[in-house]
C-alpha positions as CSV (number, residue, x, y, z in Angstrom):
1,X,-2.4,2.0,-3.1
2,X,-3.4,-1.4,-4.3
3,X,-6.6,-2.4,-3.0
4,X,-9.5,-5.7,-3.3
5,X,-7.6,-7.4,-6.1
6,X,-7.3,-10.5,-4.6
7,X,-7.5,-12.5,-7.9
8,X,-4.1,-10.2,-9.5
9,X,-0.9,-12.3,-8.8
10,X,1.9,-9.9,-10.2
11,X,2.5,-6.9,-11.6
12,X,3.4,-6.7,-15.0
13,X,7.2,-5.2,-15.1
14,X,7.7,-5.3,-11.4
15,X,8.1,-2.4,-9.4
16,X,9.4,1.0,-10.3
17,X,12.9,1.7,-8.4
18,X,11.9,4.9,-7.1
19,X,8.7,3.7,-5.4
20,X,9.1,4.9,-1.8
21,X,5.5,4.3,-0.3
22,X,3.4,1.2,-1.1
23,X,-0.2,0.1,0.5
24,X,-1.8,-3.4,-0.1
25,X,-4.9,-4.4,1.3
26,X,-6.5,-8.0,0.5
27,X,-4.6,-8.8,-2.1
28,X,-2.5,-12.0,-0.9
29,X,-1.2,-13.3,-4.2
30,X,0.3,-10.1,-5.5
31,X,2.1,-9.9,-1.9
32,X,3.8,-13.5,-2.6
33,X,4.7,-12.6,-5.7
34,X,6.4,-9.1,-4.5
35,X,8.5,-10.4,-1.6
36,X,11.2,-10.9,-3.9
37,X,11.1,-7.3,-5.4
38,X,10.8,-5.5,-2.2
39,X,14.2,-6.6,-0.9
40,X,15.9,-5.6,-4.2
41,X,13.7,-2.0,-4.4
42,X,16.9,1.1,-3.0
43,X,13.4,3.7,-2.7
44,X,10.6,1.9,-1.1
45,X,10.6,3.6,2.3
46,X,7.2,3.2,3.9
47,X,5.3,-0.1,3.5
48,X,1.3,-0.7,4.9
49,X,0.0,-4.8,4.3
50,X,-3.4,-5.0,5.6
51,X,-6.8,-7.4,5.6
52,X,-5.2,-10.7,5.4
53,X,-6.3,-13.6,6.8
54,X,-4.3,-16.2,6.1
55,X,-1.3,-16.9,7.6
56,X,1.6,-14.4,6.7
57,X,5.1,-14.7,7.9
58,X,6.9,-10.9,6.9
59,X,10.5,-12.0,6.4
60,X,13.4,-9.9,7.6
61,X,15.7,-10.3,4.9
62,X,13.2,-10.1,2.2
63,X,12.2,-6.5,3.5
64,X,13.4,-3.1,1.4
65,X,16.9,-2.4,2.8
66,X,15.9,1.4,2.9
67,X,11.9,0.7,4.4
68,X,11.9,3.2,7.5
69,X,7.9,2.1,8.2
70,X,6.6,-1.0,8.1
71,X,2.4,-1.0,9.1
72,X,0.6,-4.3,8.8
73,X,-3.0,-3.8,10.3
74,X,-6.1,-6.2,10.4
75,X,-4.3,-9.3,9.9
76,X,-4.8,-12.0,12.8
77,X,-2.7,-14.5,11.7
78,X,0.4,-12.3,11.2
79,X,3.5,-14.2,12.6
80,X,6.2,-11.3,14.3
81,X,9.6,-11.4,12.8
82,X,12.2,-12.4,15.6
């Protein structure tokens, strides 16, 4: 769980490729910079985006191939993925 960073735009190394459950809350630049790294993780099954509030379009094809849950919560200006 990554939580009130909302300073920290990357992590270091990316993402491990067995990370199957990943939480971010208020932390908007490290969510642009993972888009990229979500759609190539095989593992990352459950995803939770929350306290945003800035405009967010999720996109469909940058999404984790295997994600079975995706929860975004307390974010107004969340655009829905058609």
């Amino acid at each position: 769980m990554i939580v009130q960073i909302p300073k920290v735009e990357s992590l270091e190394g990316g993402l491990p490729s067995n990370l199957k459950h990943m939480s971010l809350c208020n932390c908007l630049k490290l969510i642009a910079s993972l888009k990229r790294a979500w759609g190539a993780n095989p593992s990352l099954e459950f995803l939770f985006i929350g306290r945003l509030d800035v405009e967010y379009h999720p996109e469909e094809d940058l999404l984790p191939q295997a994600l079975i849950s995706l929860e975004i919560s307390d974010c107004p200006n969340v655009k829905r993925l058609d």
